[in-house]
Structure formats: C-alpha cells, structure tokens
N, CA, C and O atoms as CSV, one atom per row, in Angstrom:
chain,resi,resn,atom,element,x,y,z
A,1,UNK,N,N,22.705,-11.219,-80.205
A,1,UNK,CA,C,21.799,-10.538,-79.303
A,1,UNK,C,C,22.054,-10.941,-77.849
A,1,UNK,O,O,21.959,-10.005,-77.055
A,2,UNK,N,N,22.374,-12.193,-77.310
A,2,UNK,CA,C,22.542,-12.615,-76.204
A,2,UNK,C,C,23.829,-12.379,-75.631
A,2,UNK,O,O,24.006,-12.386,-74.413
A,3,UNK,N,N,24.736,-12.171,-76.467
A,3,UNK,CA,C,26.191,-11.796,-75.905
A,3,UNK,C,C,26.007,-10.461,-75.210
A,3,UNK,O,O,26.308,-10.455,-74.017
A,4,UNK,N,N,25.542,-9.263,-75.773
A,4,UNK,CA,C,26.111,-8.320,-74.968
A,4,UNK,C,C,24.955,-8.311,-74.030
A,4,UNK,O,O,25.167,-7.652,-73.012
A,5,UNK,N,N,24.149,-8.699,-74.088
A,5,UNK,CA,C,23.517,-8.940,-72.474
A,5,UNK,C,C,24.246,-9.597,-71.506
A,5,UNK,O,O,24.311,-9.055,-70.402
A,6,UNK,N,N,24.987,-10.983,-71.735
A,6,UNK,CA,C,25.654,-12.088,-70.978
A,6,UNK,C,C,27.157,-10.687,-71.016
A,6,UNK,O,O,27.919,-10.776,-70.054
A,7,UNK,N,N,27.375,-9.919,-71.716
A,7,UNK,CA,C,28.806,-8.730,-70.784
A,7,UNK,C,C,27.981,-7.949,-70.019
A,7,UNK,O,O,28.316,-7.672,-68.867
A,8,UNK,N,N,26.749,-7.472,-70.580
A,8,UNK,CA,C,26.424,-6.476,-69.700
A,8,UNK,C,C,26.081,-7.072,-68.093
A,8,UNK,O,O,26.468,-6.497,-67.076
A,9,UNK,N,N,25.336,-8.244,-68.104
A,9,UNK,CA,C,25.288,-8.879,-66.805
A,9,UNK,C,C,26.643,-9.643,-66.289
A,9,UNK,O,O,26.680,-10.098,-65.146
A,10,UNK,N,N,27.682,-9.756,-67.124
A,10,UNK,CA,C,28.913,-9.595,-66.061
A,10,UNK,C,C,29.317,-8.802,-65.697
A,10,UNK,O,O,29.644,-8.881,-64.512
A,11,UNK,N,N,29.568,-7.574,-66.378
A,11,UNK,CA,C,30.185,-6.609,-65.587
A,11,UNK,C,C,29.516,-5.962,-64.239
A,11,UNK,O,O,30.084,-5.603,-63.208
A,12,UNK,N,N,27.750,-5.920,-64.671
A,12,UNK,CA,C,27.189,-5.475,-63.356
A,12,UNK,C,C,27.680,-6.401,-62.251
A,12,UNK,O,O,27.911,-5.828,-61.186
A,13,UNK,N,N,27.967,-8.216,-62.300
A,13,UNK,CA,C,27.764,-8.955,-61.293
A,13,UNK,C,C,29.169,-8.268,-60.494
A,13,UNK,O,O,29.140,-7.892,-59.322
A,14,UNK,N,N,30.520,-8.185,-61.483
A,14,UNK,CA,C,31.616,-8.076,-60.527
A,14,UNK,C,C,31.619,-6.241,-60.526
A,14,UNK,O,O,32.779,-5.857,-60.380
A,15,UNK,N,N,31.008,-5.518,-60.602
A,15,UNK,CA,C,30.879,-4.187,-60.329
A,15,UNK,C,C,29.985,-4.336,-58.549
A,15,UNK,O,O,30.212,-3.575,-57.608
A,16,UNK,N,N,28.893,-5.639,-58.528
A,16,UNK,CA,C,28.031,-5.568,-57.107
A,16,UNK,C,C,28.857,-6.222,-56.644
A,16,UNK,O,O,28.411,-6.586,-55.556
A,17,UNK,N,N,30.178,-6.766,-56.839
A,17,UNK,CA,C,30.648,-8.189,-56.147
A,17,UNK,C,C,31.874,-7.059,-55.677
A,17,UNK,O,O,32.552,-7.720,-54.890
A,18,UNK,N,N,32.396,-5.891,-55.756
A,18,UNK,CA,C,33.352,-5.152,-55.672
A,18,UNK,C,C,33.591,-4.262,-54.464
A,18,UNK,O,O,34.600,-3.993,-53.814
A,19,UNK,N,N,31.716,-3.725,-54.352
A,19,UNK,CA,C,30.852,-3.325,-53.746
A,19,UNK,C,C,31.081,-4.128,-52.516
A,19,UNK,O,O,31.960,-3.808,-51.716
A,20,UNK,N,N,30.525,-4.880,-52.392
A,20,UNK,CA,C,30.348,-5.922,-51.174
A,20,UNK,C,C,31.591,-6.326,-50.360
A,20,UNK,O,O,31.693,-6.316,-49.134
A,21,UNK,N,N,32.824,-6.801,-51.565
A,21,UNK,CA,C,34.386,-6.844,-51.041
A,21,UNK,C,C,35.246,-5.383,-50.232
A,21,UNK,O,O,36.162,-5.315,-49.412
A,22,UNK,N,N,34.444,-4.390,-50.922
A,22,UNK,CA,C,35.007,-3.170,-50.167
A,22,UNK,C,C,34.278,-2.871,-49.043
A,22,UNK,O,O,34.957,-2.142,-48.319
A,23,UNK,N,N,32.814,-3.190,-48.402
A,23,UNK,CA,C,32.711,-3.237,-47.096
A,23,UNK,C,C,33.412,-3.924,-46.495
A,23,UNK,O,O,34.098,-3.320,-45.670
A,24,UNK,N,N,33.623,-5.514,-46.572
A,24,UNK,CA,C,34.260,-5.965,-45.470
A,24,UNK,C,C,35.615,-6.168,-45.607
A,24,UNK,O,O,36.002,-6.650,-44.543
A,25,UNK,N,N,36.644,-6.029,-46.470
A,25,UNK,CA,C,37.877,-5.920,-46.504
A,25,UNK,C,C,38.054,-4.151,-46.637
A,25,UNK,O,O,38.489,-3.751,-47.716
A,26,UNK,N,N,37.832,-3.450,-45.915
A,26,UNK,CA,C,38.172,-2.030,-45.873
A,26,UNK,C,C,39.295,-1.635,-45.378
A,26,UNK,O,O,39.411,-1.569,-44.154
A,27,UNK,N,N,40.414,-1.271,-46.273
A,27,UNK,CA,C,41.566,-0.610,-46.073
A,27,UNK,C,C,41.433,0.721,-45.099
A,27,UNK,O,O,42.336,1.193,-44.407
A,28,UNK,N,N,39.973,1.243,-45.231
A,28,UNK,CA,C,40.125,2.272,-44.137
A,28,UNK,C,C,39.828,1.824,-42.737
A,28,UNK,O,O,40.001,2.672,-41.861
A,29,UNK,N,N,39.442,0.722,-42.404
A,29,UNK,CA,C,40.258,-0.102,-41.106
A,29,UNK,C,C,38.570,0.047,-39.964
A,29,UNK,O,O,37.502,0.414,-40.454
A,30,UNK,N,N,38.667,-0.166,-39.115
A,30,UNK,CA,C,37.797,-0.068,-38.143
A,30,UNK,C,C,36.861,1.082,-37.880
A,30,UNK,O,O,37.447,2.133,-37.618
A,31,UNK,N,N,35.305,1.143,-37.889
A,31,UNK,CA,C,34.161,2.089,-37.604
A,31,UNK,C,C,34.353,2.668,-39.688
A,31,UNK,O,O,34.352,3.893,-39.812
A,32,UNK,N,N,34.471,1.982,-40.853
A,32,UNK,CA,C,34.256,2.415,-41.780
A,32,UNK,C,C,32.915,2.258,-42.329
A,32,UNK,O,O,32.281,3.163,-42.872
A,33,UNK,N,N,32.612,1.346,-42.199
A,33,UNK,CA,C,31.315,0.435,-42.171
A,33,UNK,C,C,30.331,1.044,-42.585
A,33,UNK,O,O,30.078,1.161,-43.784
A,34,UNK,N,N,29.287,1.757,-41.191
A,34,UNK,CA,C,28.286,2.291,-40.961
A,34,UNK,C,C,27.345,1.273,-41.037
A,34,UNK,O,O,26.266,1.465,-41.597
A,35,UNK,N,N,27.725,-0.094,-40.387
A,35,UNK,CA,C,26.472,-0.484,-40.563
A,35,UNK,C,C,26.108,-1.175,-39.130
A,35,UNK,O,O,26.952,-1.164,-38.233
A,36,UNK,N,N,25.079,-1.660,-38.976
A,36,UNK,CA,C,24.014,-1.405,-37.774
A,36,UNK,C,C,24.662,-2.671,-36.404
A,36,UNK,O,O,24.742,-2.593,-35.178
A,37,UNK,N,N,25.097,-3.998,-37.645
A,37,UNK,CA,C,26.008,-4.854,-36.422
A,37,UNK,C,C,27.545,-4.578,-36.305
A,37,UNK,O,O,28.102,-3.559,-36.713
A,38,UNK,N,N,28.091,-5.545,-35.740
A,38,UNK,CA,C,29.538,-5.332,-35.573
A,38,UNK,C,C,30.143,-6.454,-36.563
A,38,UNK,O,O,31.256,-6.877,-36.251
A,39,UNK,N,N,29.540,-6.980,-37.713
A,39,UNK,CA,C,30.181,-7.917,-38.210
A,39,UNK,C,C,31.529,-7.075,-39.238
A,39,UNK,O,O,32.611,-7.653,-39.339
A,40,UNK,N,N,31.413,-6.363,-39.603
A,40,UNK,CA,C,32.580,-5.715,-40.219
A,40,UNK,C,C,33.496,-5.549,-39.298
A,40,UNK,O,O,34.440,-6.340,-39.307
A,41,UNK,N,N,33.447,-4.357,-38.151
A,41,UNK,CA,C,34.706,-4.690,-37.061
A,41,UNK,C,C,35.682,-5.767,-37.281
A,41,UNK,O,O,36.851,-5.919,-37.635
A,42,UNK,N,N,33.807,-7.005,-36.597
A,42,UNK,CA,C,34.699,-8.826,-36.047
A,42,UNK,C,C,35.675,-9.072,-37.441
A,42,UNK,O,O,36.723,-9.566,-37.024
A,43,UNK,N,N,35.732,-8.932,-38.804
A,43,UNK,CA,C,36.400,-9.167,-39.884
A,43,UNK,C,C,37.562,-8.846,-39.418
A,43,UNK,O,O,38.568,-9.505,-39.158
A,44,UNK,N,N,37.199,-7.346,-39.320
A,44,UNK,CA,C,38.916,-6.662,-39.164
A,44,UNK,C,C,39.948,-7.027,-38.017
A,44,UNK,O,O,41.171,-7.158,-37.972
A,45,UNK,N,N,38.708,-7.152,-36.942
A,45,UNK,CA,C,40.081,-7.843,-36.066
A,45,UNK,C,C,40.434,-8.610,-35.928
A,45,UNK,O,O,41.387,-8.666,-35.151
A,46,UNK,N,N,39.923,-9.880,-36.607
A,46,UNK,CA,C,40.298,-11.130,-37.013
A,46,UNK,C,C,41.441,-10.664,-38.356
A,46,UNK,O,O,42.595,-11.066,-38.210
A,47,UNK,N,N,41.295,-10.282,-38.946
A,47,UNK,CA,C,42.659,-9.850,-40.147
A,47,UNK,C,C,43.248,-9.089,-39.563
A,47,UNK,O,O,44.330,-8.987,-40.141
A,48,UNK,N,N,43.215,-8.391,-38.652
A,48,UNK,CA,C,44.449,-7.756,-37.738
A,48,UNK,C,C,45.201,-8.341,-37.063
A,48,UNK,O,O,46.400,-8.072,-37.137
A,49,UNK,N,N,44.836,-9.104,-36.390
A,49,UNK,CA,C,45.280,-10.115,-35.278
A,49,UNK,C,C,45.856,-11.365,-35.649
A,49,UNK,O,O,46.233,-12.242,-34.871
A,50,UNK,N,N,45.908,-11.387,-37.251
A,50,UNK,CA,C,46.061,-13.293,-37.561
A,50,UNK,C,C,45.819,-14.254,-37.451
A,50,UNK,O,O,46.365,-15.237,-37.952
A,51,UNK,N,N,44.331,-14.152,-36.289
A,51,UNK,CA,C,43.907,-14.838,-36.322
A,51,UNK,C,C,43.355,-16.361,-37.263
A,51,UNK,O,O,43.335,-16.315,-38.493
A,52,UNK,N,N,43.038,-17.333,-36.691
A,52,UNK,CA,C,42.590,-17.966,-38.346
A,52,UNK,C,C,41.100,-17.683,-38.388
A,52,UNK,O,O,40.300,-17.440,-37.485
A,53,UNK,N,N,40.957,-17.789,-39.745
A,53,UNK,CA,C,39.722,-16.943,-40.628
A,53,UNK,C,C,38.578,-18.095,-39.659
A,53,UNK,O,O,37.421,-17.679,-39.594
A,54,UNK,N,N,38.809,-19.205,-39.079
A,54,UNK,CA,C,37.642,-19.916,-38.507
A,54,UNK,C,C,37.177,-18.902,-37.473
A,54,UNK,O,O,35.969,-18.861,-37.237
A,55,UNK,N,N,37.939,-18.140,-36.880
A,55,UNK,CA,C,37.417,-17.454,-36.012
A,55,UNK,C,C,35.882,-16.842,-36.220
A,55,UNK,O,O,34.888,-16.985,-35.509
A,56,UNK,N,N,36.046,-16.182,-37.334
A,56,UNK,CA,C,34.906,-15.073,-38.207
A,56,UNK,C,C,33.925,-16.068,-38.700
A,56,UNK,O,O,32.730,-16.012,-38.410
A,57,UNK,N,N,34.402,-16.894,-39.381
A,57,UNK,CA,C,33.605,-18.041,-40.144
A,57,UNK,C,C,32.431,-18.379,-39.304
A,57,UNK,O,O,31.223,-18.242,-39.498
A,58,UNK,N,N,33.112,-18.851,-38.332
A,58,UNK,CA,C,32.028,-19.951,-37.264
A,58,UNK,C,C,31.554,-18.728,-36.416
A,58,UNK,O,O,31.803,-19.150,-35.287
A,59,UNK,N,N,31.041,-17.511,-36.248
A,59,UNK,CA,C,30.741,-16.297,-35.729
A,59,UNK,C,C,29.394,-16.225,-36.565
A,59,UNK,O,O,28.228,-16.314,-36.179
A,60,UNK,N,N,29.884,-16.049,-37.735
A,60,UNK,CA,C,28.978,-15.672,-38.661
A,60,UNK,C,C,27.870,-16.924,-39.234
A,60,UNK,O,O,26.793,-16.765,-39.808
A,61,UNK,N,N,28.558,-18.193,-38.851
A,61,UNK,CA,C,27.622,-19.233,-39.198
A,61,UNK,C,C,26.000,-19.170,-37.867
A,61,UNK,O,O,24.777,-19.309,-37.883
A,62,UNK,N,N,27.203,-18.849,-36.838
A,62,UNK,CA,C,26.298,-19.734,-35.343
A,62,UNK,C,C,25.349,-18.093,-35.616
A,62,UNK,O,O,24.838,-17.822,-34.530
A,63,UNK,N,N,24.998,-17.030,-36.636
A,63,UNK,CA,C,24.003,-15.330,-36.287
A,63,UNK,C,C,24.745,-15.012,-35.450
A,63,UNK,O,O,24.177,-14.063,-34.909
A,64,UNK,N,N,26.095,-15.247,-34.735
A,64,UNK,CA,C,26.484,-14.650,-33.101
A,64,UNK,C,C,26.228,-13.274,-33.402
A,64,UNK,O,O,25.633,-12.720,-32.476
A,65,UNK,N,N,26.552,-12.295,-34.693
A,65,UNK,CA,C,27.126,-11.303,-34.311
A,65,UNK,C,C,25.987,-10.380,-35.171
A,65,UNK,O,O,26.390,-9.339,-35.689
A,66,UNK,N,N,24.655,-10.746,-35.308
A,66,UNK,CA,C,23.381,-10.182,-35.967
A,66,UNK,C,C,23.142,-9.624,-34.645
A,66,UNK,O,O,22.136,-8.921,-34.741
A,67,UNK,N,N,23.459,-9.611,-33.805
A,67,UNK,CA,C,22.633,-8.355,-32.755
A,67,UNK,C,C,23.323,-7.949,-31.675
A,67,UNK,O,O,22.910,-7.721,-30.538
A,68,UNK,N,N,24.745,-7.854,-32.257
A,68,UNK,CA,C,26.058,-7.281,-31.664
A,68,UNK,C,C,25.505,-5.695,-31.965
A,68,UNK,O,O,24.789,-5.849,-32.954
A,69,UNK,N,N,25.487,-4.739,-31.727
A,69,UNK,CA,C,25.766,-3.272,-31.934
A,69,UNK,C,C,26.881,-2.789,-32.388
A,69,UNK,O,O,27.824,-2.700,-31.601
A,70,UNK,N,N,27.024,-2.401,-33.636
A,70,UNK,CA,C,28.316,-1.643,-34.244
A,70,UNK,C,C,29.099,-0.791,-33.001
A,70,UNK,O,O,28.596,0.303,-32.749
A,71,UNK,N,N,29.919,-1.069,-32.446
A,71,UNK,CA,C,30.628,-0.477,-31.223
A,71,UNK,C,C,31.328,0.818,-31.775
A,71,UNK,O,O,31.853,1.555,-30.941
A,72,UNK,N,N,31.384,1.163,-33.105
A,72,UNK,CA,C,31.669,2.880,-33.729
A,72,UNK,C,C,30.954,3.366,-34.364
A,72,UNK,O,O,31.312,4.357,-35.001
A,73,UNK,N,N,29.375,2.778,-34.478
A,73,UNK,CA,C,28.446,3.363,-35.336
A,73,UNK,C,C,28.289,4.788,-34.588
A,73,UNK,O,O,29.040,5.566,-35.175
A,74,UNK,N,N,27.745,5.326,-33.728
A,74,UNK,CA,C,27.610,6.248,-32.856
A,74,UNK,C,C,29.043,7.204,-32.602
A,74,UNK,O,O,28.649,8.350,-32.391
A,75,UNK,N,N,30.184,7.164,-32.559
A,75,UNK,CA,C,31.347,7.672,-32.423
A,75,UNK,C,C,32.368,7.302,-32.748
A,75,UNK,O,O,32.996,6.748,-31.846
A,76,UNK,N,N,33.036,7.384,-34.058
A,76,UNK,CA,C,34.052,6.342,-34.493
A,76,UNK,C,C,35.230,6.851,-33.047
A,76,UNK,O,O,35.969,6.090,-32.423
A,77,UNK,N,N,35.033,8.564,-32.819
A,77,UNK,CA,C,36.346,8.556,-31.976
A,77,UNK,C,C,36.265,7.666,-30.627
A,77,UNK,O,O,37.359,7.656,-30.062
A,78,UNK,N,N,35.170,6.837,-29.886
A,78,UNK,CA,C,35.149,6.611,-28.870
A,78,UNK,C,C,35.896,5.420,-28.377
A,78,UNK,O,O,36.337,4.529,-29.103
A,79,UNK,N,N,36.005,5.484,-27.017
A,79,UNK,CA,C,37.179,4.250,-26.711
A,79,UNK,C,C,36.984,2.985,-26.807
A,79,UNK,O,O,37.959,2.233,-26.814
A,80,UNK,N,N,35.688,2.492,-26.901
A,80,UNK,CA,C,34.927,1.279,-27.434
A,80,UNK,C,C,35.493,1.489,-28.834
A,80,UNK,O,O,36.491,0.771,-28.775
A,81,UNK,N,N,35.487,1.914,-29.811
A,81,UNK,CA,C,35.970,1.723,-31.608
A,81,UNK,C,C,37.439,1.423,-31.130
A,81,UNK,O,O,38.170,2.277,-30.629
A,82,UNK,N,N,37.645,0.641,-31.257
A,82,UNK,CA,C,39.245,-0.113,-31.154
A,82,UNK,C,C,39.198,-1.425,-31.688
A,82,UNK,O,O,38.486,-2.363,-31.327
A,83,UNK,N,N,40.135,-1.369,-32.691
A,83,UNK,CA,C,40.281,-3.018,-32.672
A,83,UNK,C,C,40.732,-3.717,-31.994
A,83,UNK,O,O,41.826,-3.448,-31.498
A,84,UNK,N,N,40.016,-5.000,-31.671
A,84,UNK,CA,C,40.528,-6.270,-30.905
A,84,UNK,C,C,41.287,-7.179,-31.254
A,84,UNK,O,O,41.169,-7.944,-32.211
A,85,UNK,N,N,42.272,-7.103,-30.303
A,85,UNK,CA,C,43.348,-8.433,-30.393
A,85,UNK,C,C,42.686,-9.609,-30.375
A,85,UNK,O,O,41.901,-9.819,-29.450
A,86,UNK,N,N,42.897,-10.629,-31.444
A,86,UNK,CA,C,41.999,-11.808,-31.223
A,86,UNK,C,C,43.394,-12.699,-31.193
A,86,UNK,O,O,44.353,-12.472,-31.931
A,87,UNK,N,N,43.336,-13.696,-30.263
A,87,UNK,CA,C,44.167,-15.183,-30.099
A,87,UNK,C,C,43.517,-15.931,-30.952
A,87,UNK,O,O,42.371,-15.823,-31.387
A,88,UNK,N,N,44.734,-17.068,-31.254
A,88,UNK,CA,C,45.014,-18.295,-32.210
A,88,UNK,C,C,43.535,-19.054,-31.455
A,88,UNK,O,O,43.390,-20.147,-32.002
A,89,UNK,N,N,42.825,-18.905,-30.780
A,89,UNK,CA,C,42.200,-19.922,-29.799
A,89,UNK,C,C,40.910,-18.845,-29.921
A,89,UNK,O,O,39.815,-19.054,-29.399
A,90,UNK,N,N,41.239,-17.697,-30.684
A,90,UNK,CA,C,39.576,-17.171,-31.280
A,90,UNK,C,C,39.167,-16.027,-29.762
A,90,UNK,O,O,38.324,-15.135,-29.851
A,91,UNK,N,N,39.863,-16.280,-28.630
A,91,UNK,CA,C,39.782,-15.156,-27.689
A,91,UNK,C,C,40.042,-13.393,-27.981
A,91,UNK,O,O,40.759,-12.915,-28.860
A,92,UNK,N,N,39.343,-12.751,-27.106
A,92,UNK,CA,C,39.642,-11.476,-27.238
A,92,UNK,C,C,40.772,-11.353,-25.703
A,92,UNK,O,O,40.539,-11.465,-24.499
A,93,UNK,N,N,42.418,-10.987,-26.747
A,93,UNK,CA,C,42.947,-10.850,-25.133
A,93,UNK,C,C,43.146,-9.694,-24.859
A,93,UNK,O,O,43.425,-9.714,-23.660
A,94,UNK,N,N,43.198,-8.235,-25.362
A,94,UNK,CA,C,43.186,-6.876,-25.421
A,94,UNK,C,C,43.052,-6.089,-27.224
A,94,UNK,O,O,42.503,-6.439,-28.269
A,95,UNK,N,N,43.486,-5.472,-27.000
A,95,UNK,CA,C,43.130,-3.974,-28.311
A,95,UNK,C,C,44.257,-4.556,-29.055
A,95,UNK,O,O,45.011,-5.521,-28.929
A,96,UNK,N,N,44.025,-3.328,-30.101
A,96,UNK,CA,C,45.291,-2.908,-31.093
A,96,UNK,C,C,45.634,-1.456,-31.143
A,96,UNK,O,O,44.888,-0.625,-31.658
A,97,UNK,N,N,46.565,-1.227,-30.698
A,97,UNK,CA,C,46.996,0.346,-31.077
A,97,UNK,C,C,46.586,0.735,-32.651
A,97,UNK,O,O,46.667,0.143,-33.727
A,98,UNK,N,N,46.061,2.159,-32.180
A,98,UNK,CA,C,45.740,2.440,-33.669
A,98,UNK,C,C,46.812,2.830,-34.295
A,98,UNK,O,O,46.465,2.716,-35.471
A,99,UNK,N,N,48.145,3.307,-34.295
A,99,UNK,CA,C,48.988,3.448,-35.035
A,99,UNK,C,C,49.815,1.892,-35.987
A,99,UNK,O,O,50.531,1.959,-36.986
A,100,UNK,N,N,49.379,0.629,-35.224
A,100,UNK,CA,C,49.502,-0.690,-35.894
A,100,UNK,C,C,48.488,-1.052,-36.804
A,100,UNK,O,O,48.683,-2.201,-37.201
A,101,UNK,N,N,47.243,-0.409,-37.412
A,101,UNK,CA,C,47.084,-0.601,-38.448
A,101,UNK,C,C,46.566,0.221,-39.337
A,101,UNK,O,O,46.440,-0.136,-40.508
C-alpha cells in the first residue's frame, strides 16, 4: 500500500522539480520568464557570460534582485531586454549580441 504512494509522490516531486529547472535554465534565453523580478535574466547572463555562478549566488542570497523589475516583462523586443555581459569580478561591462546566444 505504501509503495505506490512513495512512486506516486516521486514522480510528482521530479515532475515540480522539472518545472522549476525550466524557468531558470531556459534554453529560450532572455525575457522567457514572465515573471515580475529580473532574477531569471540575472541567471542567464551570468551563464552567458561565464561568469562564476558566485556572481548569482551572492545576488540572490543578499534579496538584491526581489525588487529589480523584469527589464522584458513589458516588451521582450525592447532595447533594455538584452543580455548582460557580466566580468570574472561579477561587473556589468556591456551586452551580448543576440545572435551569440
């Protein structure tokens, strides 16, 4: 009796856990989101840029980016929706062409 409960509550966990990995690792790249901060963006241009992952980490520890404004929620075409070049040193030093990712 307890087994197929203990599959049925795994499969839901990595079916919500799949969910969650495809917002912020989104192959469809920058303004996919739709959601209200910019913490999805900050992901991507930190994995665009090569940055190291401390960049995002310590962003997301300190709330920095809970009341950032999604910069493509409103217009993915606009010139603000660009990804940012992020430096080894966690700086923003310009964009990314959108044909580079």
């Amino acid at each position: 009796m307890k087994r197929p409960l203990v599959v049925v509550a795994a499969l839901l966990a990595l079916t919500a856990a799949s969910l969650a990995l495809a917002d912020h690792m989104s192959p469809d790249g920058i303004g996919t989101a739709s959601m209200p901060n910019d913490i999805h963006n900050t992901r991507l241009d930190v994995r665009l840029s090569d940055a190291p992952n401390t960049c995002f980490t310590d962003l997301v520890q300190q709330a920095a980016l809970v009341d950032d404004p999604n910069r493509c929620l409103d217009d993915p075409e606009s010139p603000e929706c660009v990804a940012l070049l992020i430096s080894d040193t966690c700086e923003v030093i310009g964009t990314i062409p959108d044909d580079q990712y």
